[in-house]
N, CA, C and O atoms as a printed pandas DataFrame, in Angstrom:
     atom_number atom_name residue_name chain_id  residue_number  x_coord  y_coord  z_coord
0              1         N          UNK        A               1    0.851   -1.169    0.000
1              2        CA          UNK        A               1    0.000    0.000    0.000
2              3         C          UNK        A               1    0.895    1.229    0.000
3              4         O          UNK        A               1    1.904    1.421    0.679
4              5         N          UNK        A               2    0.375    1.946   -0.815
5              6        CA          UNK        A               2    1.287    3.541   -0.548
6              7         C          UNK        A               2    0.359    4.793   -0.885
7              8         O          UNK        A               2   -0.439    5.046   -1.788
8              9         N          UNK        A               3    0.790    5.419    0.170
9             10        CA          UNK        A               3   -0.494    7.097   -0.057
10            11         C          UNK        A               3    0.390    7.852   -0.294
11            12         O          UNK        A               3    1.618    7.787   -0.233
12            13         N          UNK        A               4   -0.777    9.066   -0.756
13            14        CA          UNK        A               4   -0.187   10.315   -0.592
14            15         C          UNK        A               4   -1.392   11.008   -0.554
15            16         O          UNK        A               4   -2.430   10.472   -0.944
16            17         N          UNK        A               5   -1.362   12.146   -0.124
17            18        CA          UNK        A               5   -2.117   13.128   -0.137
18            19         C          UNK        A               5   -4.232   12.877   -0.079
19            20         O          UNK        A               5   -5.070   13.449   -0.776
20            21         N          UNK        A               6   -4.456   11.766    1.091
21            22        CA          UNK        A               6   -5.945   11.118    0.814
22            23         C          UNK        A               6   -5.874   10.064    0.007
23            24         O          UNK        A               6   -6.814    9.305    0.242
24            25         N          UNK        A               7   -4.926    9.540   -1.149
25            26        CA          UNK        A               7   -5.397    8.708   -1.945
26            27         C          UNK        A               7   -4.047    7.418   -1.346
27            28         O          UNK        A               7   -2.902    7.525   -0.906
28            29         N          UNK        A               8   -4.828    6.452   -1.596
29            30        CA          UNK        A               8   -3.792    4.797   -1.009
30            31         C          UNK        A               8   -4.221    4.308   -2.642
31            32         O          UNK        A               8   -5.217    4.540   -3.328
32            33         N          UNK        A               9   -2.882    3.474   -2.906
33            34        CA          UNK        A               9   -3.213    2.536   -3.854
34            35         C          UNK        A               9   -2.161    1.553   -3.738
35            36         O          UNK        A               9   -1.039    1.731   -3.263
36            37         N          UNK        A              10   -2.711    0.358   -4.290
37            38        CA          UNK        A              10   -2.434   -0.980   -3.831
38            39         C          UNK        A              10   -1.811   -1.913   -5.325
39            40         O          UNK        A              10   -2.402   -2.139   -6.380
40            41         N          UNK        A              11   -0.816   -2.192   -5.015
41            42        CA          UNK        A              11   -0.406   -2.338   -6.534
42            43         C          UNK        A              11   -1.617   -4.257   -6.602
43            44         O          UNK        A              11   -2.020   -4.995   -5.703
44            45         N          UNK        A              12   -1.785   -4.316   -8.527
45            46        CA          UNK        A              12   -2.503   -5.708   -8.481
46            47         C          UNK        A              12   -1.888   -7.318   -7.871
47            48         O          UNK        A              12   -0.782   -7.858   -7.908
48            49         N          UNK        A              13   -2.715   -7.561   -7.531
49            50        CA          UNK        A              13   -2.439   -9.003   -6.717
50            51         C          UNK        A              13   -2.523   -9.844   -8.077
51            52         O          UNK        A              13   -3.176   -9.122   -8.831
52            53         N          UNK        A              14   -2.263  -10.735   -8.596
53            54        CA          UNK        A              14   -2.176  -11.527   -9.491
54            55         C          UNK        A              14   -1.877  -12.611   -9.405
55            56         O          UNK        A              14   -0.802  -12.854   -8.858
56            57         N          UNK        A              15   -2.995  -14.105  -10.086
57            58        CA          UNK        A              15   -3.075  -14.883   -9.421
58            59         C          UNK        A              15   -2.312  -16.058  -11.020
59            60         O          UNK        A              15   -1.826  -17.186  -11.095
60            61         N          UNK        A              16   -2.628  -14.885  -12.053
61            62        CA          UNK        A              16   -1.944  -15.158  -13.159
62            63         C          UNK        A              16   -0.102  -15.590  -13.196
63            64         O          UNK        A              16    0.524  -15.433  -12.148
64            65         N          UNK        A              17    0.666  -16.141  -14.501
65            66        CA          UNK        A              17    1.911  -16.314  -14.442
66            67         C          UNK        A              17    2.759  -15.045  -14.481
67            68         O          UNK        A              17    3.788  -14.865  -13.829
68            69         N          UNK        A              18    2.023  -13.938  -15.583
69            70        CA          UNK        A              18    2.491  -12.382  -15.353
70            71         C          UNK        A              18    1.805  -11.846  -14.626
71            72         O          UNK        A              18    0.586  -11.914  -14.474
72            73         N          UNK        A              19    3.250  -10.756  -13.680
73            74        CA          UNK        A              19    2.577   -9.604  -12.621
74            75         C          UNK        A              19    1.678   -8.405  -13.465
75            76         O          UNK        A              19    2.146   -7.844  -14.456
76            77         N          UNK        A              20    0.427   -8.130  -12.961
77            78        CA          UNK        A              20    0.184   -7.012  -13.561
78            79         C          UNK        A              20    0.819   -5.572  -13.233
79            80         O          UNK        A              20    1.656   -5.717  -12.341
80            81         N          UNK        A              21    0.754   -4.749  -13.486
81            82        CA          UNK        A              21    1.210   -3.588  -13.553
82            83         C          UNK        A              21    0.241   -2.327  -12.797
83            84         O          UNK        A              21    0.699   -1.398  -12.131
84            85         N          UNK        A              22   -0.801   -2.511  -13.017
85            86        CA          UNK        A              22   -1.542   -1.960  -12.358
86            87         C          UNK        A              22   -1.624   -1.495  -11.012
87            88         O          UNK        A              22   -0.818   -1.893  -10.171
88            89         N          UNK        A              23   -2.489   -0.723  -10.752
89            90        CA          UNK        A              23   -2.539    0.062   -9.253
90            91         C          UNK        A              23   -4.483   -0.018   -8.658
91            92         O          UNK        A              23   -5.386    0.161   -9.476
92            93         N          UNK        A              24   -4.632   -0.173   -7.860
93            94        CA          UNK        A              24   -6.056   -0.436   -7.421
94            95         C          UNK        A              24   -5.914    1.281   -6.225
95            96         O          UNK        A              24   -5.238    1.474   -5.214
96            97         N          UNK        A              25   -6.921    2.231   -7.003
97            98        CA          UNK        A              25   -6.540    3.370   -6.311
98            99         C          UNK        A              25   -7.770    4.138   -5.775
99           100         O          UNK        A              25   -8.723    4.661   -6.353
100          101         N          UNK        A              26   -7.366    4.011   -4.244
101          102        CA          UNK        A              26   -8.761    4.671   -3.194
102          103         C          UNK        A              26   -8.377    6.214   -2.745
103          104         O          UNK        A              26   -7.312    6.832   -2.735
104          105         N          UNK        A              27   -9.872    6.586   -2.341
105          106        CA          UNK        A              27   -9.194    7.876   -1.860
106          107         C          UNK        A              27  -10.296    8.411   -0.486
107          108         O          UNK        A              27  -11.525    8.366   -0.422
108          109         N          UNK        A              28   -9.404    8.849    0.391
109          110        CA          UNK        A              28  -10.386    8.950    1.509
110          111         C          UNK        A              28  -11.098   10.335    1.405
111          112         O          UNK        A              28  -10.685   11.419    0.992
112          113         N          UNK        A              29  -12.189    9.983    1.864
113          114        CA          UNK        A              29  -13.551   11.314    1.839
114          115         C          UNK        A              29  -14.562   10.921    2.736
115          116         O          UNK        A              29  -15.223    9.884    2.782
116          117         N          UNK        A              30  -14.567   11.931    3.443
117          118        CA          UNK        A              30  -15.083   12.492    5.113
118          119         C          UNK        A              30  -14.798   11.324    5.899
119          120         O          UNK        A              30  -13.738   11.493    6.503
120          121         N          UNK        A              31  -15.378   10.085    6.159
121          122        CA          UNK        A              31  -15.335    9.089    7.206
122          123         C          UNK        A              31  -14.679    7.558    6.470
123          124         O          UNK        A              31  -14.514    6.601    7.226
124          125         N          UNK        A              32  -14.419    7.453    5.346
125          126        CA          UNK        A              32  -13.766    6.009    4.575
126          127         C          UNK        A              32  -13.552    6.368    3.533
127          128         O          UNK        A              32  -13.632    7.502    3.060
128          129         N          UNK        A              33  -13.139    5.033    2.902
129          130        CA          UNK        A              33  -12.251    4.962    1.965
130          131         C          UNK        A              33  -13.125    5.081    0.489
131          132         O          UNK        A              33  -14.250    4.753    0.866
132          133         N          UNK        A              34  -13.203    5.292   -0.592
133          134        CA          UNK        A              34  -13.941    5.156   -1.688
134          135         C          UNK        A              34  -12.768    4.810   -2.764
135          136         O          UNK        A              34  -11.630    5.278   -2.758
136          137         N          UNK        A              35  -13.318    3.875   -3.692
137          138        CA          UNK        A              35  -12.990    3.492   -5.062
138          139         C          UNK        A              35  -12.752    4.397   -5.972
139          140         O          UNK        A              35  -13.571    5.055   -6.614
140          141         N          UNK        A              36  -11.239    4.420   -6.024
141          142        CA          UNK        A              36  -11.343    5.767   -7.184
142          143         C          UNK        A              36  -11.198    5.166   -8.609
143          144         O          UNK        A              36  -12.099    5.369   -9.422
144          145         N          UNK        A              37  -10.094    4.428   -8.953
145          146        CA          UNK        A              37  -10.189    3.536  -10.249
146          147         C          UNK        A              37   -8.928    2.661  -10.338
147          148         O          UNK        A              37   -8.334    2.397   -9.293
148          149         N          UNK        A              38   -8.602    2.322  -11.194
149          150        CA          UNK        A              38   -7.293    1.360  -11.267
150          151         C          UNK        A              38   -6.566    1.506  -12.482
151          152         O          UNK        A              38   -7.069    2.171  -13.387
152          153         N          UNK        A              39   -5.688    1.087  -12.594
153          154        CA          UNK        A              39   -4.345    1.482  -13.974
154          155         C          UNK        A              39   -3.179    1.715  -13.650
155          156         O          UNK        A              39   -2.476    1.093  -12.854
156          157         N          UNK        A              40   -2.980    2.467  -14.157
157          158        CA          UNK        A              40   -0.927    2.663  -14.223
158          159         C          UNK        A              40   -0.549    4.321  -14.998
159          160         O          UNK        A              40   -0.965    4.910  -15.996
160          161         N          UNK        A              41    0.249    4.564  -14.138
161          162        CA          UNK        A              41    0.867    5.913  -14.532
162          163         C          UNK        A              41   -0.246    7.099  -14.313
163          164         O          UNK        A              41   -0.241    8.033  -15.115
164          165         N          UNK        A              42   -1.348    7.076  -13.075
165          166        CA          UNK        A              42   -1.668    8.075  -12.982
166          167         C          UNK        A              42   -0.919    9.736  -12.945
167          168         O          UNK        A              42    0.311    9.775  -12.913
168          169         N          UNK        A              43   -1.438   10.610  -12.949
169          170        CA          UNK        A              43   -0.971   12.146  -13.360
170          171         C          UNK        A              43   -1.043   12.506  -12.039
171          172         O          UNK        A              43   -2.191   12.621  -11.610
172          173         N          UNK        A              44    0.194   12.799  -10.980
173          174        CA          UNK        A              44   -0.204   13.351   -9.896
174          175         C          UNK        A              44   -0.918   14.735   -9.990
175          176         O          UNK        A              44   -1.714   15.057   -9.107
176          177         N          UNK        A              45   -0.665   15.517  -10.986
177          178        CA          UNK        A              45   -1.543   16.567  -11.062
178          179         C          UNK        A              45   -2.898   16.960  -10.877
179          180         O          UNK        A              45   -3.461   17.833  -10.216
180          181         N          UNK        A              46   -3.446   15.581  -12.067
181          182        CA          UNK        A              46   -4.837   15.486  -11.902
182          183         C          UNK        A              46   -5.821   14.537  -10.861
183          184         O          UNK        A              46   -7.022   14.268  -10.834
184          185         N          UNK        A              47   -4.395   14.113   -9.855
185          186        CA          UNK        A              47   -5.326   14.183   -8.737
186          187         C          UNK        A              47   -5.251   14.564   -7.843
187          188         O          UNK        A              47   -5.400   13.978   -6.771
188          189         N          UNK        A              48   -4.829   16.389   -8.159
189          190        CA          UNK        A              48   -4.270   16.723   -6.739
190          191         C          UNK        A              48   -3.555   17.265   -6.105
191          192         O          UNK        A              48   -3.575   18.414   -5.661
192          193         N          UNK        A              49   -2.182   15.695   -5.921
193          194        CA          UNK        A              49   -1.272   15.803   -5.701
194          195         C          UNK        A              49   -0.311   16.446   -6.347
195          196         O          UNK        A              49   -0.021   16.259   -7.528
196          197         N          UNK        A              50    0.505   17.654   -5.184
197          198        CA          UNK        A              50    1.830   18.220   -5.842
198          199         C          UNK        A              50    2.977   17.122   -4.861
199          200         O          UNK        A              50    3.201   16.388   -3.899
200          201         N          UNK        A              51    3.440   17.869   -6.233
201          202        CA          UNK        A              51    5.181   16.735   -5.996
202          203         C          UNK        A              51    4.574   15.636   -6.567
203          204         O          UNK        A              51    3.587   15.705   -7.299
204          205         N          UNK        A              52    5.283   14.373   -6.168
205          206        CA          UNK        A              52    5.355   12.899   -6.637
206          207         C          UNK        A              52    4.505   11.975   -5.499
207          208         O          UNK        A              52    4.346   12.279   -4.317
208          209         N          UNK        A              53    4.041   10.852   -6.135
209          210        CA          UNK        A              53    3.283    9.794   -5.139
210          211         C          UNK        A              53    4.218    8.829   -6.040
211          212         O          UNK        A              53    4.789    9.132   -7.088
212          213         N          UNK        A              54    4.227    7.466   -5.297
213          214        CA          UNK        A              54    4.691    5.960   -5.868
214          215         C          UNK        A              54    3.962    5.640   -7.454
215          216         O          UNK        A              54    4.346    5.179   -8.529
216          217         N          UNK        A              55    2.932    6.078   -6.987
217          218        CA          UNK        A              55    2.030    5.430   -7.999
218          219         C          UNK        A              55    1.656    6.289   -9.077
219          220         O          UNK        A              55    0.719    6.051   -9.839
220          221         N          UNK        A              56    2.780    7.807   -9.163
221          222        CA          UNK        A              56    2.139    8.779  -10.415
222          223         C          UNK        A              56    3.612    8.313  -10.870
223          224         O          UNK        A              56    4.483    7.583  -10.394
224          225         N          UNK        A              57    3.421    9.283  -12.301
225          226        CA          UNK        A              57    3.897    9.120  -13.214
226          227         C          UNK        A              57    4.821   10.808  -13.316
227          228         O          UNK        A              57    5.675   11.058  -14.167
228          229         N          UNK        A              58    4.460   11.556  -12.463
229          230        CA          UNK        A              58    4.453   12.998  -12.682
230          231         C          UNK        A              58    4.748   13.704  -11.245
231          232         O          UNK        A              58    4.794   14.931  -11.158
């Protein structure tokens, strides 16, 4: 798991022979966690975040 700025994302679990690449990415708002979406190389910009997270690209 790695956050930054409200949002945690969880790289994919894979049960397959290749690792996926992907990121499973939540973001907290008022009292829990919510589903934000999943992929790879999010834009820390457009969510947000200044500077760098693990999981941007930017």
């Amino acid at each position: 798991m790695e956050c930054a700025e409200g949002l945690a994302a969880a790289s994919r679990v894979s049960t397959a022979t290749t690792v996926g690449d992907g990121w499973y990415l939540r973001q907290f708002i008022g009292k829990g966690w919510m589903y934000h979406g999943e992929g790879s190389g999010y834009d820390c910009k457009d969510l947000g975040i200044e500077g760098s997270a693990p999981f941007g690209v930017s």
